[in-house]
C-alpha positions as YAML, in Angstrom:
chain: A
units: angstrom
residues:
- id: 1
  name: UNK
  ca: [-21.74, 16.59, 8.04]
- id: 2
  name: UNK
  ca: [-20.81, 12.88, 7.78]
- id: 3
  name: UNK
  ca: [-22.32, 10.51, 10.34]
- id: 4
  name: UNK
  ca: [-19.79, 8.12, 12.04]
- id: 5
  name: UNK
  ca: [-22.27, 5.58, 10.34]
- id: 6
  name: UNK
  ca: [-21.68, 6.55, 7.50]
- id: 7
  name: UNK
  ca: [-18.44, 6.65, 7.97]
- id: 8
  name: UNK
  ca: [-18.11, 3.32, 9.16]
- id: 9
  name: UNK
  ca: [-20.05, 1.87, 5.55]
- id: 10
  name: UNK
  ca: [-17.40, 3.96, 3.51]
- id: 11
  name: UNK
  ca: [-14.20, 2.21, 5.29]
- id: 12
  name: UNK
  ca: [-15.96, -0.92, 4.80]
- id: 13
  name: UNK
  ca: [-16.35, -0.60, 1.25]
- id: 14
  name: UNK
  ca: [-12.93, 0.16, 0.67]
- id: 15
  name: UNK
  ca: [-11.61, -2.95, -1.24]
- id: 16
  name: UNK
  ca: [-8.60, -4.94, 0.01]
- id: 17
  name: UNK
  ca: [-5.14, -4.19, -1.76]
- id: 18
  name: UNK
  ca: [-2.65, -6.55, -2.26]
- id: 19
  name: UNK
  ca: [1.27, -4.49, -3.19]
- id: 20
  name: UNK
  ca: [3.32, -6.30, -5.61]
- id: 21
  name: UNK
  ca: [5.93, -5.56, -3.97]
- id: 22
  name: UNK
  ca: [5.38, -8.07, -1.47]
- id: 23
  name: UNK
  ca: [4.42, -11.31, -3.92]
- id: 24
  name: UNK
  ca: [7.57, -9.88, -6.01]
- id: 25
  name: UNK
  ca: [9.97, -9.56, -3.39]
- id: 26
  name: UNK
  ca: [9.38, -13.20, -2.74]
- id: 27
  name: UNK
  ca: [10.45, -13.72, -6.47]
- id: 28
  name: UNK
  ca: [14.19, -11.94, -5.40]
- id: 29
  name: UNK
  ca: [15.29, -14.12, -2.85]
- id: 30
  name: UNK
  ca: [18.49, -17.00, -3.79]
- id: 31
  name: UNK
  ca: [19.10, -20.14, -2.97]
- id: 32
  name: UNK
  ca: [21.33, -18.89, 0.35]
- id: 33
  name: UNK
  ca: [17.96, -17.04, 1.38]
- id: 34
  name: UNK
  ca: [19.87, -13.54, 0.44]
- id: 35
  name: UNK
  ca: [18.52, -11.22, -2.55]
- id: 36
  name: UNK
  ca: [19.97, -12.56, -5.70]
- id: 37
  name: UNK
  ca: [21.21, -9.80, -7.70]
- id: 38
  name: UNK
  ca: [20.29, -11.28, -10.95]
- id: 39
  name: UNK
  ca: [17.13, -12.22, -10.08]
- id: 40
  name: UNK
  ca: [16.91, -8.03, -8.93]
- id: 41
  name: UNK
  ca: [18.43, -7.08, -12.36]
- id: 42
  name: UNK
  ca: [15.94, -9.81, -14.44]
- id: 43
  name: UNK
  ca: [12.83, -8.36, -12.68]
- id: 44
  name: UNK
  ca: [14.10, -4.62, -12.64]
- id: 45
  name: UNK
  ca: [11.24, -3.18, -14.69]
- id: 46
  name: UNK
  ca: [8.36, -5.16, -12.34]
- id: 47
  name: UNK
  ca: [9.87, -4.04, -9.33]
- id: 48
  name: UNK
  ca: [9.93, -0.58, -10.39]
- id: 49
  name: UNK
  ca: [6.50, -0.66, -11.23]
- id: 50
  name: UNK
  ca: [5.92, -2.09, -8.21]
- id: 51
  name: UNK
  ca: [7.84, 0.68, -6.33]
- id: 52
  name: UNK
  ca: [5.64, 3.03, -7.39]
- id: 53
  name: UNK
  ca: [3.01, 1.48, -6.88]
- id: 54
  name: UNK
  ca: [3.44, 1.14, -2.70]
- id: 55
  name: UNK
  ca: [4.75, 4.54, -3.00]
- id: 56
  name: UNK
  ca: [1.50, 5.59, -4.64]
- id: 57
  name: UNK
  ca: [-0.51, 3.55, -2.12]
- id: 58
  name: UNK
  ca: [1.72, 5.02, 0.79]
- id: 59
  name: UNK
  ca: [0.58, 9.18, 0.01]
- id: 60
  name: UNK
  ca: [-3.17, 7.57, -0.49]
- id: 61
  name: UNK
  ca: [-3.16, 6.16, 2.84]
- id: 62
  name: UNK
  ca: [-1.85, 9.07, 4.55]
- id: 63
  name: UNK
  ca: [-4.01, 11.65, 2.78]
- id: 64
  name: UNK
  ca: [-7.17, 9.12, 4.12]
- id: 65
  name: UNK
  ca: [-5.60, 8.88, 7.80]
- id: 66
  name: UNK
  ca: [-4.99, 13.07, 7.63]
- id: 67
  name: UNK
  ca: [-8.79, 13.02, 6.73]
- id: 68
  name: UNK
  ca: [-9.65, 10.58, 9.35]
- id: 69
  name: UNK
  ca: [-8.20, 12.94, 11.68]
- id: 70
  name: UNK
  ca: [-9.47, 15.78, 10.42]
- id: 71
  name: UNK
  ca: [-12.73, 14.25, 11.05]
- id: 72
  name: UNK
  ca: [-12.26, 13.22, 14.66]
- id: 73
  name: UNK
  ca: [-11.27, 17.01, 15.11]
- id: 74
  name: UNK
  ca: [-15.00, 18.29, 13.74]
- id: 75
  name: UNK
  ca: [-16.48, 15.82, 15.97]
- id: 76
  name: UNK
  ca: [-15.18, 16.58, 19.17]
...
């Protein structure tokens, strides 16, 4: 069984992740502070890439909290 220390060390070495989404979504905003539509349609292919990617990162972080908590069930 997995020690809370142990624990602890694996969390730690998890690296930090950065989306794209958020550094691209940056890239979609106008001049008037509104999404620019041509700026959506110019980086279309990056920001579906993108998509996926958070939407990838999204499942992985729930299946690692539903694990966390499956944990803290064995435990107590």
């Amino acid at each position: 069984m997995i020690e809370t220390g142990d624990l602890i060390r694996i969390l730690k070495g998890v690296p930090e992740t950065r989306l794209r989404i958020l550094e691209l979504s940056h890239k979609l905003i106008g001049e008037n502070g509104d999404i620019d539509p041509q700026k959506v349609a110019f980086y279309s292919k990056e920001l579906l890439e993108a998509t996926e990617e958070a939407q990838q990162y999204s499942r992985e972080t729930q299946e690692a909290v539903r694990c966390l908590k499956e944990l803290a069930r064995l435990w107590h």
